[in-house]
GUROBA-20643 format. One line per field, with one value per atom (N, C-alpha, C): atom name; x, y, z; chain; residue number from 1. Coordinates in Angstrom, 2 decimals. Example, Ala and Ser with C-alpha at 12.3 -4.5 7.8 and 13.67 -1.06 7.14 Angstrom:
<nodes>
atom <- c(N:CA:C:N:CA:C)
x <- c(13.19:12.30:13.20:12.85:13.67:12.90)
y <- c(-5.69:-4.50:-3.30:-2.25:-1.06:0.03)
z <- c(7.80:7.80:7.80:7.08:7.14:7.87)
chain <- c(A:A:A:A:A:A)
n <- c(1:1:1:2:2:2)
</nodes>
This chain:
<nodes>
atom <- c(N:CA:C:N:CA:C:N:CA:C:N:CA:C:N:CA:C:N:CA:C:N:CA:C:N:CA:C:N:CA:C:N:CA:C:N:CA:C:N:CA:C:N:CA:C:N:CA:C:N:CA:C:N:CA:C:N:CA:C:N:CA:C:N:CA:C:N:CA:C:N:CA:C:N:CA:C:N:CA:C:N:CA:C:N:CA:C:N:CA:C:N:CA:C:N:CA:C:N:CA:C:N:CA:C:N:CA:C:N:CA:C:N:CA:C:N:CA:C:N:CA:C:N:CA:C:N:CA:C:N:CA:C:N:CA:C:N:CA:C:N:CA:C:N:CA:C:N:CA:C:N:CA:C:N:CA:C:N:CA:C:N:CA:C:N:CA:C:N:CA:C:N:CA:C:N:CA:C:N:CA:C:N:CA:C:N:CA:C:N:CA:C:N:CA:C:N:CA:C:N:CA:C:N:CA:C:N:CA:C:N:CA:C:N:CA:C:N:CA:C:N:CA:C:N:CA:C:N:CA:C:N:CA:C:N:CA:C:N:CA:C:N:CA:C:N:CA:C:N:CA:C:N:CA:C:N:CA:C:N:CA:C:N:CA:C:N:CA:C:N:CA:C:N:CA:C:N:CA:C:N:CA:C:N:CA:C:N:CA:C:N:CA:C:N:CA:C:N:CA:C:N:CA:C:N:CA:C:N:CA:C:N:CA:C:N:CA:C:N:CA:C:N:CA:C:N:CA:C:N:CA:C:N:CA:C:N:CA:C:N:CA:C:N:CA:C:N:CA:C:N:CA:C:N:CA:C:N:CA:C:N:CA:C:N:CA:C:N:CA:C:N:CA:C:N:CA:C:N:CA:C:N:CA:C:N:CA:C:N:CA:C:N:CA:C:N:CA:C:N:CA:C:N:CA:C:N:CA:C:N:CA:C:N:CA:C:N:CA:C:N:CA:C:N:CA:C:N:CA:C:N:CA:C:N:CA:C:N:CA:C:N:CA:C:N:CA:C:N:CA:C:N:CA:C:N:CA:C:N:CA:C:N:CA:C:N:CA:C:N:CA:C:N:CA:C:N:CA:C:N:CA:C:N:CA:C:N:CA:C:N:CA:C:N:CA:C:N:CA:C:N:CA:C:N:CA:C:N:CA:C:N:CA:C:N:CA:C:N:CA:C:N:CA:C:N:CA:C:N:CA:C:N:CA:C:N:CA:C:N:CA:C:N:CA:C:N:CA:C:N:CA:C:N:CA:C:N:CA:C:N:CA:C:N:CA:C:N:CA:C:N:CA:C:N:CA:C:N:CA:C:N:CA:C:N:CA:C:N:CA:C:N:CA:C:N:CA:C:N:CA:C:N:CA:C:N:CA:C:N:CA:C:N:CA:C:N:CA:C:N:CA:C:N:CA:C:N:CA:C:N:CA:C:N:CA:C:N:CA:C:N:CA:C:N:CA:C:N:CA:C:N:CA:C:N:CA:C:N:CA:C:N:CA:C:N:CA:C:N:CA:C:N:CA:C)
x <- c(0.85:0.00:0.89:0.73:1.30:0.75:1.82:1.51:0.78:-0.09:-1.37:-0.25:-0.91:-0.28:-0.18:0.66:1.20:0.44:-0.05:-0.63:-1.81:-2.68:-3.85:-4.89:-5.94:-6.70:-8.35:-9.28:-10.41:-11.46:-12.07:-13.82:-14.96:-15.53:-16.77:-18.09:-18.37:-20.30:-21.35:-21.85:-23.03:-24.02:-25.02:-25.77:-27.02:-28.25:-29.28:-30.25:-31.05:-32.34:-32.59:-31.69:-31.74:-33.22:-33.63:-35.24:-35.49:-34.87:-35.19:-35.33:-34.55:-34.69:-35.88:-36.97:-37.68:-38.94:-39.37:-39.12:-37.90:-37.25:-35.52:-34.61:-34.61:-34.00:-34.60:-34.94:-35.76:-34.69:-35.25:-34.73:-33.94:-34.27:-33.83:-32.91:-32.46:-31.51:-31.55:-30.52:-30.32:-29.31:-29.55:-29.18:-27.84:-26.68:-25.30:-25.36:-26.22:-26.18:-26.78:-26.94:-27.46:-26.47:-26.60:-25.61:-26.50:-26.08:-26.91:-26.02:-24.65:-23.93:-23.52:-24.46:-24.00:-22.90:-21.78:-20.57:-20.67:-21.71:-21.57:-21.63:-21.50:-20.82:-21.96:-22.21:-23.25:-22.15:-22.56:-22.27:-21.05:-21.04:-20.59:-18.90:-19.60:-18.31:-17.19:-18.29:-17.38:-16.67:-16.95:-16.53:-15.13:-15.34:-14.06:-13.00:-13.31:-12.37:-11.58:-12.09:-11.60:-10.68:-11.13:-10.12:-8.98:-8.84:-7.89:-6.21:-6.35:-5.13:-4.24:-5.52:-4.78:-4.33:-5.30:-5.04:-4.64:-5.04:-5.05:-6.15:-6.36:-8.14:-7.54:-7.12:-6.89:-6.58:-7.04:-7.46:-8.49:-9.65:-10.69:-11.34:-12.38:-13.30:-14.56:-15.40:-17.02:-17.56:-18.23:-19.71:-21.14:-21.98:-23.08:-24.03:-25.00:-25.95:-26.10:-26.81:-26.91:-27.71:-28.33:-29.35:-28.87:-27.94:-27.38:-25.38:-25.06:-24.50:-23.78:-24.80:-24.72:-24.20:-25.45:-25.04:-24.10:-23.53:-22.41:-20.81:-21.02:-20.16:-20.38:-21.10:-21.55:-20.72:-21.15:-20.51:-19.05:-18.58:-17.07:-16.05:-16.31:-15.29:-14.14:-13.60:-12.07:-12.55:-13.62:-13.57:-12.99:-11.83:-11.67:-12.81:-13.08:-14.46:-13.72:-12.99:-12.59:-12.73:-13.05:-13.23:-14.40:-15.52:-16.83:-17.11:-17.70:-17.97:-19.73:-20.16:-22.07:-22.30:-23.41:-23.76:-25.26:-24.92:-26.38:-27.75:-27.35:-29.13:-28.19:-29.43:-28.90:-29.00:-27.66:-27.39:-26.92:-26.76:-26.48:-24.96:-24.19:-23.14:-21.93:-21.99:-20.94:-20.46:-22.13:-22.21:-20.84:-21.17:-20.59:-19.05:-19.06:-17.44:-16.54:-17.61:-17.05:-16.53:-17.83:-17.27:-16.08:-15.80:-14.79:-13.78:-13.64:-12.23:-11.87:-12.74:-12.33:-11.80:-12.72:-11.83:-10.70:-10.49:-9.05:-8.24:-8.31:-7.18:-7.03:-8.04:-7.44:-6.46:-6.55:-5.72:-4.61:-4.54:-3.03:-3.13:-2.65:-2.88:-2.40:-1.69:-1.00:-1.77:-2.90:-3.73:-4.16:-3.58:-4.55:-5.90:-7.05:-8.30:-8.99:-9.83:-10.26:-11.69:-13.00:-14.55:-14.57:-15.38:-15.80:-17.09:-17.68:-19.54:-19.67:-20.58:-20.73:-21.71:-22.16:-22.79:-22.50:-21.44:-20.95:-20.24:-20.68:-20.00:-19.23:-17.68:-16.88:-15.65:-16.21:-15.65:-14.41:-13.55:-12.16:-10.95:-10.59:-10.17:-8.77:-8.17:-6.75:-7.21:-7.61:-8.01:-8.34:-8.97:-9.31:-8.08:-7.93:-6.69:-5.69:-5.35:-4.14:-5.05:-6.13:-6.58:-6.69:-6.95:-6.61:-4.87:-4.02:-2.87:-2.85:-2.70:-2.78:-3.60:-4.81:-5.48:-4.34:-3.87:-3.19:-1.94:-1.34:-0.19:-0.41:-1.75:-1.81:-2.42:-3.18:-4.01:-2.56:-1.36:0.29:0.60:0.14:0.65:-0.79:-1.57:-2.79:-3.62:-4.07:-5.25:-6.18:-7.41:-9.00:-8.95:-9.20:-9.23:-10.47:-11.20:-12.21:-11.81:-12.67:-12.12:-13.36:-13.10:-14.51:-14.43:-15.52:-14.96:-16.16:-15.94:-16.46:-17.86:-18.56:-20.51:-20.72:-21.70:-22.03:-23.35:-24.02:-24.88:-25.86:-26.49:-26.63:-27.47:-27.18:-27.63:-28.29:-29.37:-29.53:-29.31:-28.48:-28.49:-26.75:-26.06:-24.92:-24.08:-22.79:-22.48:-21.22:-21.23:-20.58:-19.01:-18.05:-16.89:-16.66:-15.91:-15.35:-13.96:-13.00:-11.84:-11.11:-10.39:-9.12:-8.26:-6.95:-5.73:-4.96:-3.91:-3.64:-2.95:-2.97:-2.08:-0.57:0.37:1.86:1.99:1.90:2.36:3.07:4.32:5.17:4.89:4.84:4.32:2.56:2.11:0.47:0.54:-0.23:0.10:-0.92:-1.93:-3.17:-3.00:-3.54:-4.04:-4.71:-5.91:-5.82:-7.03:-6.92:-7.53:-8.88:-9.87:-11.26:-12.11:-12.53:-12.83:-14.08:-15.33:-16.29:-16.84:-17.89:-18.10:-19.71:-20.79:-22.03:-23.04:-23.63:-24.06:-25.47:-25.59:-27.05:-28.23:-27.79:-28.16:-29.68:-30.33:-32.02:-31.20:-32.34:-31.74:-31.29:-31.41:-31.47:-29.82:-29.63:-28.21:-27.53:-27.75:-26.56:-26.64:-27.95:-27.43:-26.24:-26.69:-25.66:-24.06:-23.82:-22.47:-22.12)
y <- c(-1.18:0.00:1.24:2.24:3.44:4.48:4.99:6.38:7.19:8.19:9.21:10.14:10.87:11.60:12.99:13.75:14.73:16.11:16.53:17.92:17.83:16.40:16.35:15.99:16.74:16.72:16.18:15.36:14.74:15.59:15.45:15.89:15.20:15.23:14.20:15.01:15.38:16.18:14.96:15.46:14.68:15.33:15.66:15.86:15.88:16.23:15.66:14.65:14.08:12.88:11.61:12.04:10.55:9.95:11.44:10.95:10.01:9.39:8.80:6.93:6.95:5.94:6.03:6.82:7.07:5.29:4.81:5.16:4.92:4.46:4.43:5.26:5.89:7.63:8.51:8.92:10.05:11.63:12.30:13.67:13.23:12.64:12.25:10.72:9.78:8.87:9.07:9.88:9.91:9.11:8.43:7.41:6.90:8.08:7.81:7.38:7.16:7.14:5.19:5.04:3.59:2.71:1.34:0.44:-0.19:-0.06:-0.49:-1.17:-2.03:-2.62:-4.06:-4.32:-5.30:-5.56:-4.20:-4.17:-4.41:-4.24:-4.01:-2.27:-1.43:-0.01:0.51:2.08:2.76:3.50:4.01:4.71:5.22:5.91:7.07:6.64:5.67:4.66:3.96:3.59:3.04:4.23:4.87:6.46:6.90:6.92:7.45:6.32:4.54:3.91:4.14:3.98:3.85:5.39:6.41:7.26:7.80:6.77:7.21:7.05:5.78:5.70:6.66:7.29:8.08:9.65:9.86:11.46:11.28:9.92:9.79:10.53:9.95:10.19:11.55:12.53:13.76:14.25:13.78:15.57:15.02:14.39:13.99:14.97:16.06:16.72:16.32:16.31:16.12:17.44:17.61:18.80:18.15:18.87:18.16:19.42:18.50:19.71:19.59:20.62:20.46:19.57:19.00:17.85:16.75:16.44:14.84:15.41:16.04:16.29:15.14:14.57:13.81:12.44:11.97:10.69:10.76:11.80:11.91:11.03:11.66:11.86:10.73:9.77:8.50:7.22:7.82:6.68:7.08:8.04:8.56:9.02:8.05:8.60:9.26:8.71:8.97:10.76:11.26:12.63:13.53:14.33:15.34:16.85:17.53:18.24:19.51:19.74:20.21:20.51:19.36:18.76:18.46:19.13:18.79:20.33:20.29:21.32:21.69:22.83:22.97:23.39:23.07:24.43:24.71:25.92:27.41:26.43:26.15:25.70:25.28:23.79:22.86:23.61:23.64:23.66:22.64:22.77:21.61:21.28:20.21:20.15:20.74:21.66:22.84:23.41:24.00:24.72:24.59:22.91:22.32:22.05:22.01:22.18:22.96:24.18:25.63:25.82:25.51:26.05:25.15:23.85:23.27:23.79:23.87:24.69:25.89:26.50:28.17:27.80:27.03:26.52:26.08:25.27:24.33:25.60:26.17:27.09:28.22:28.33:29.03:28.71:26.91:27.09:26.43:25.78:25.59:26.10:27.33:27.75:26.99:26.12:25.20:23.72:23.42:21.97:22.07:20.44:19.80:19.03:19.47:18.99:17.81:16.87:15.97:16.62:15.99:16.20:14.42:13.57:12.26:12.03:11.84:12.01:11.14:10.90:9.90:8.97:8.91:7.36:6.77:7.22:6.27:4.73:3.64:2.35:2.14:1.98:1.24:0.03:-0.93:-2.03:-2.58:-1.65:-2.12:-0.87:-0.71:0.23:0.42:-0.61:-0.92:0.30:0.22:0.63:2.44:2.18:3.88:4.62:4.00:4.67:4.91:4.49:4.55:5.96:5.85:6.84:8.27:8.24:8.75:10.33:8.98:9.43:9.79:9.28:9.81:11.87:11.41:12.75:13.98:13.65:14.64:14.93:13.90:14.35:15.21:15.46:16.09:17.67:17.69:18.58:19.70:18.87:19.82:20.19:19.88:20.68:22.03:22.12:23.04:22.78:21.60:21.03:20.82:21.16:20.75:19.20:17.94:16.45:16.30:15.31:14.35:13.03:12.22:10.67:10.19:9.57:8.80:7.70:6.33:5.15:4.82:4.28:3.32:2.90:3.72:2.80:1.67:1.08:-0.54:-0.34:0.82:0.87:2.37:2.66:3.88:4.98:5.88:6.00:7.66:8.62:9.53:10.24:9.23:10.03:10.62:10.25:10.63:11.69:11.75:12.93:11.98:12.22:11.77:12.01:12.09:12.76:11.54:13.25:12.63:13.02:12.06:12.70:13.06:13.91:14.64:13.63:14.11:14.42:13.60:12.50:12.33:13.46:13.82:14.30:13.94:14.21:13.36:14.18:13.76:14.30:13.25:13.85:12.83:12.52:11.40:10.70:10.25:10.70:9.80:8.98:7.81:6.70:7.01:7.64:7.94:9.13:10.00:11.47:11.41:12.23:13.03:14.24:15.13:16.37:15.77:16.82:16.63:17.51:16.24:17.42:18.36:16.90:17.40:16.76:17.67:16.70:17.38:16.09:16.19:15.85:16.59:16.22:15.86:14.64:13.93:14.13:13.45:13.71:12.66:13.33:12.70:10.79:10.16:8.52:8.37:9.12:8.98:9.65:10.39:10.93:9.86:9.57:8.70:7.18:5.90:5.51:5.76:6.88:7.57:7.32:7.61:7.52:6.09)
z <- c(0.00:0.00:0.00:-0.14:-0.98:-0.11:0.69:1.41:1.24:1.78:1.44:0.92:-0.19:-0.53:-0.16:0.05:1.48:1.05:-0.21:-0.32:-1.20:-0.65:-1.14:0.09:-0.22:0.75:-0.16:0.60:-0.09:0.22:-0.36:0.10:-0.13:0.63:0.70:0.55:-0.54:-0.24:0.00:1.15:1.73:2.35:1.06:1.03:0.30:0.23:-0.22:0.04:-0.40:0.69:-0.79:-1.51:-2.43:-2.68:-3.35:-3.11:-4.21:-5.29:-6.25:-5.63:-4.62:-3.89:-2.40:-2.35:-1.92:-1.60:-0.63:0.97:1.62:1.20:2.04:2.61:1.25:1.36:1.65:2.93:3.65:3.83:4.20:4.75:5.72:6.63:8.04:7.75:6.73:6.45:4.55:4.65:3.23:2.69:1.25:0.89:1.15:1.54:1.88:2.87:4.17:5.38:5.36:4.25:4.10:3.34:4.04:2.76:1.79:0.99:-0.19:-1.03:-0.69:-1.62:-0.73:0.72:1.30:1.89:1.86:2.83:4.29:4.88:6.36:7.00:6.25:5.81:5.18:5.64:4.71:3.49:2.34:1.25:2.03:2.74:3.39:3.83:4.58:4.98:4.53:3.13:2.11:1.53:1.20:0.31:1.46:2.36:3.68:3.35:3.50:3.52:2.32:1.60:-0.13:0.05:0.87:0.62:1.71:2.79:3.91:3.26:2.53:1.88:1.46:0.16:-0.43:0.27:1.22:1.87:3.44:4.23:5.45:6.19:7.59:7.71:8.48:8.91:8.87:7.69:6.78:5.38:4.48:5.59:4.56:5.25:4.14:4.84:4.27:4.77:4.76:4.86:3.69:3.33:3.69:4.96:5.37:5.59:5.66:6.39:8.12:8.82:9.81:10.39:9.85:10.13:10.22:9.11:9.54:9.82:10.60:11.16:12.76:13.09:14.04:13.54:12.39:12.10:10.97:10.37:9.49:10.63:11.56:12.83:13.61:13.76:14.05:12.88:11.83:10.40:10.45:10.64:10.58:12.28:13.41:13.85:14.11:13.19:12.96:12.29:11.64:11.69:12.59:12.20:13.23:12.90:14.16:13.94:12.97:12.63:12.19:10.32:10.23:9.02:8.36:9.51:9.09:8.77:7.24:7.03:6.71:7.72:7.69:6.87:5.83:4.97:5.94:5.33:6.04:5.67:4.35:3.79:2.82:2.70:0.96:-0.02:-0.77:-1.96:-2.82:-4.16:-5.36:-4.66:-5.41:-5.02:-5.34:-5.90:-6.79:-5.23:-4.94:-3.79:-2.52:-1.78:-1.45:-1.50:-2.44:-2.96:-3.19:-3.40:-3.54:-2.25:-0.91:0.37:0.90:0.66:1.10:0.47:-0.75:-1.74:-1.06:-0.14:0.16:1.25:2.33:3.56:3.59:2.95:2.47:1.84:0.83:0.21:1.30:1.96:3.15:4.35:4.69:5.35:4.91:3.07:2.67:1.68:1.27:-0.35:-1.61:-1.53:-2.21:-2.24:-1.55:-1.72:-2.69:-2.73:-4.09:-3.54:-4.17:-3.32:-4.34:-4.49:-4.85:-4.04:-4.83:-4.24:-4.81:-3.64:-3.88:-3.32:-4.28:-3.79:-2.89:-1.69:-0.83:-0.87:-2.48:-2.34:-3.77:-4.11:-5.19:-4.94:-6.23:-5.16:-6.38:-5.90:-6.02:-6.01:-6.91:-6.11:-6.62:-7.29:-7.45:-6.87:-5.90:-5.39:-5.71:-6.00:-6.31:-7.74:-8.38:-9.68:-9.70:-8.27:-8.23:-7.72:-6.91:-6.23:-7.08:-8.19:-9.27:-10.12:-10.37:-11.15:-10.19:-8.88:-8.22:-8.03:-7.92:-7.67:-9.08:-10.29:-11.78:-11.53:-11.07:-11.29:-10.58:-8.93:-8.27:-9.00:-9.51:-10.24:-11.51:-12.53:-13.10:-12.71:-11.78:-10.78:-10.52:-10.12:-9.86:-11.13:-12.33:-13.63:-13.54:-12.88:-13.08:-13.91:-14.14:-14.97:-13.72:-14.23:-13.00:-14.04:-12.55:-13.45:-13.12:-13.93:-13.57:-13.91:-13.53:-13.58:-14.14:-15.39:-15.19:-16.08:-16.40:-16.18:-17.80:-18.24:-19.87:-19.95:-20.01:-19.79:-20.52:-19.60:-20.15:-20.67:-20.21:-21.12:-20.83:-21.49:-21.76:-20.55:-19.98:-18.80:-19.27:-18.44:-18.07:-17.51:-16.25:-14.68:-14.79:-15.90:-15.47:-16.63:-16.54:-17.44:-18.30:-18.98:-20.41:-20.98:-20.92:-21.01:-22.33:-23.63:-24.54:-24.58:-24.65:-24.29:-25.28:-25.58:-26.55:-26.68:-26.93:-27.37:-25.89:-25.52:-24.67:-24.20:-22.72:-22.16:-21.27:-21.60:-21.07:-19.79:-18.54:-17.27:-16.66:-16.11:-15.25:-13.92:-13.78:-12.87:-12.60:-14.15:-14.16:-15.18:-15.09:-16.02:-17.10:-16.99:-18.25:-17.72:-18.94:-19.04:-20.36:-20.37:-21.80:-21.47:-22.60:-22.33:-22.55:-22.03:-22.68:-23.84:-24.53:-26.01:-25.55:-24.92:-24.77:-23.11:-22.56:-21.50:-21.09:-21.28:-21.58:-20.30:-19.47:-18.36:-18.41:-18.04:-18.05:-19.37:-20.21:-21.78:-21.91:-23.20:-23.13:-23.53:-23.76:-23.73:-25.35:-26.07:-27.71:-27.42:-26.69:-27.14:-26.49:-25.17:-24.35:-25.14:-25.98:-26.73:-28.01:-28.39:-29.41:-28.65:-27.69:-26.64:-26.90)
chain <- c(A:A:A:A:A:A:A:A:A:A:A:A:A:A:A:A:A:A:A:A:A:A:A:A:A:A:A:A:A:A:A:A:A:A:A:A:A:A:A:A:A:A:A:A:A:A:A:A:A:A:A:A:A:A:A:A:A:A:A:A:A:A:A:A:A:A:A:A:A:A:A:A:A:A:A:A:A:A:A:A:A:A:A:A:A:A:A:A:A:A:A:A:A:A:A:A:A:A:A:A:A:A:A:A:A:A:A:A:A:A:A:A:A:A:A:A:A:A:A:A:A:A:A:A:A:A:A:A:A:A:A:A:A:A:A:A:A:A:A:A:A:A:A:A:A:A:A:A:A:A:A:A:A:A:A:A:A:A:A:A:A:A:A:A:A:A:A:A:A:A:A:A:A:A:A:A:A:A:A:A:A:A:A:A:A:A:A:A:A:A:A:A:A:A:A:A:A:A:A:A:A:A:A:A:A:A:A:A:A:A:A:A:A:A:A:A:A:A:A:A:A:A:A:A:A:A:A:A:A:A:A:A:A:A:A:A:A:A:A:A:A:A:A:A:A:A:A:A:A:A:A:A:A:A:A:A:A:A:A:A:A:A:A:A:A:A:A:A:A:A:A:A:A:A:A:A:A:A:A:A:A:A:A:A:A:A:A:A:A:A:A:A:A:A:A:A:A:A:A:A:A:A:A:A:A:A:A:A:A:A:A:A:A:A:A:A:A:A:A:A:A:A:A:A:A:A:A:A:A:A:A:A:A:A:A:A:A:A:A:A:A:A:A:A:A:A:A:A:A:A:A:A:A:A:A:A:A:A:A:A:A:A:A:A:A:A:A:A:A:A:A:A:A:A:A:A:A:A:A:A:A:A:A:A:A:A:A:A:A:A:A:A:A:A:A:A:A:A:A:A:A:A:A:A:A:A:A:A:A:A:A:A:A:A:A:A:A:A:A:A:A:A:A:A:A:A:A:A:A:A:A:A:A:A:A:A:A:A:A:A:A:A:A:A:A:A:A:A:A:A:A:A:A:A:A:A:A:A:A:A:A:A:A:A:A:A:A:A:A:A:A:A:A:A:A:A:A:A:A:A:A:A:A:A:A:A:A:A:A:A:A:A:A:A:A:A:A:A:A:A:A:A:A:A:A:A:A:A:A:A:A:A:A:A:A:A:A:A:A:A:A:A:A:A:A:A:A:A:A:A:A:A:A:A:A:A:A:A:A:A:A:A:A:A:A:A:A:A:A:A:A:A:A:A:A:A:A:A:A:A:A:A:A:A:A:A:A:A:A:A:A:A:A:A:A:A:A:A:A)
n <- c(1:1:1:2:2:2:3:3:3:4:4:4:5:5:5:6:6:6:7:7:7:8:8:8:9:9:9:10:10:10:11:11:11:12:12:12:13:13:13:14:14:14:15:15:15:16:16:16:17:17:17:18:18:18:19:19:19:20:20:20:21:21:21:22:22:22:23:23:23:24:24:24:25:25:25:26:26:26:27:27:27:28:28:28:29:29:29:30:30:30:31:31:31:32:32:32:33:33:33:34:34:34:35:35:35:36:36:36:37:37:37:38:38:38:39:39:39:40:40:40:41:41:41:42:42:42:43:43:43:44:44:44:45:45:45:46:46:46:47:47:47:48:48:48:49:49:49:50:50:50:51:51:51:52:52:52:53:53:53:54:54:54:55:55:55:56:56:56:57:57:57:58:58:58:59:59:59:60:60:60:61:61:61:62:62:62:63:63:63:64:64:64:65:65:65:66:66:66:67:67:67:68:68:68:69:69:69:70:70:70:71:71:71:72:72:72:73:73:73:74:74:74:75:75:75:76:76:76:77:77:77:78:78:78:79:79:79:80:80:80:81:81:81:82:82:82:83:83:83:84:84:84:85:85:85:86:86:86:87:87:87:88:88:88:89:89:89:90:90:90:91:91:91:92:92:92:93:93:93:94:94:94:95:95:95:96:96:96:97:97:97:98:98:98:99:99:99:100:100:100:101:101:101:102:102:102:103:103:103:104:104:104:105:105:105:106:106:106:107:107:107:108:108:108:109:109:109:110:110:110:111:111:111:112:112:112:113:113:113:114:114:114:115:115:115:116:116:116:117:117:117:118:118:118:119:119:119:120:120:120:121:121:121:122:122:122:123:123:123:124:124:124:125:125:125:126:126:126:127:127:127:128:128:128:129:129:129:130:130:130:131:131:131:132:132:132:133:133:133:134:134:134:135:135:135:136:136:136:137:137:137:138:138:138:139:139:139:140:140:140:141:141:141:142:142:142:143:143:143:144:144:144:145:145:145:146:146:146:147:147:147:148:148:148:149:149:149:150:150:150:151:151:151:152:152:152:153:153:153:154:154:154:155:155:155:156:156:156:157:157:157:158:158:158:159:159:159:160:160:160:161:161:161:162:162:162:163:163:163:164:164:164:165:165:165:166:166:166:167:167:167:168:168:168:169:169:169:170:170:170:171:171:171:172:172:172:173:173:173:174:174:174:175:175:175:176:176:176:177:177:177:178:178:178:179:179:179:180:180:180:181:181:181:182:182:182:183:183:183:184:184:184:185:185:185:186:186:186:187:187:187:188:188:188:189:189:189:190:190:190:191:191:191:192:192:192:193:193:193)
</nodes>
């Protein structure tokens, strides 16, 4: 296993009531706060482990609301309070990320930050974590990265990246620019994908 890497810090937005999974996902247990992949572990949990490696569990921060504030802090011990960040009132997740980016560049002007949604499941970590360390090493040339992975089949709910031209950065094993990148497209376009 491979040391956290020393001037990257994670973020976790958690927030929202996952109403599409509605009666499960309530206001009061929103869908990150649930396991839904049979780990033992809610979303949330899984999303922290998968990322202590790479940043160590002092520079993972969590974006929450004040409502699940408690049980954010229940699923995550190892949170230092420090690291929990309130928003005023829900916003989208830009929102979220915006306020962790200002916190964080405030107190290292030089972090490299990562946002990792908290109910995404992934189950090859060896795999992420390489795409991972790939992204921070290009993130130090001043490129904004995204990561994203080959559809099996044609979706609505998600966003689309067509990629460019490879990009050569030392010390990431893939790069390439992005030509185009298409967020949650009608079903006639994402077959087209």
């Amino acid at each position: 296993m491979s040391a956290p890497i020393k001037d990257f810090y994670a973020v976790i937005p958690a927030g929202g009531i996952g109403s599409r999974l509605w009666p499960l996902s309530r206001a009061d247990a929103p869908k990150f706060l649930h396991d839904l992949t049979g780990s033992g572990h809610s979303l949330l949990r899984d999303t922290w482990d998968r990322l202590v490696p790479l940043s160590g569990a002092d520079r993972i921060a969590v974006v929450t609301g004040r409502a699940h504030r408690a049980a954010v802090e229940a699923e995550l011990p190892g949170i230092a309070d420090l690291n929990v960040f309130l928003e005023s009132e829900p916003r989208e997740s830009a929102a979220a990320i915006g306020l962790a980016a200002a916190i964080l560049h405030r107190r290292d002007p030089d972090v490299i930050i990562g946002s990792f949604s908290a109910d995404h499941v992934i189950r090859s970590t060896r795999v992420f974590e390489f795409a991972v360390r790939d992204a921070v090493e290009v993130a130090r040339e001043g490129y904004i990265c995204t990561i994203g992975i080959t559809p099996t089949e044609p979706a609505i709910g998600f966003g689309y990246i067509k990629m460019g031209p490879e990009l050569v950065v030392e010390g990431a094993r893939e790069a390439a620019l992005v030509e185009t990148f298409v967020e949650k497209p009608d079903l006639e376009t994402a077959q087209s994908y």
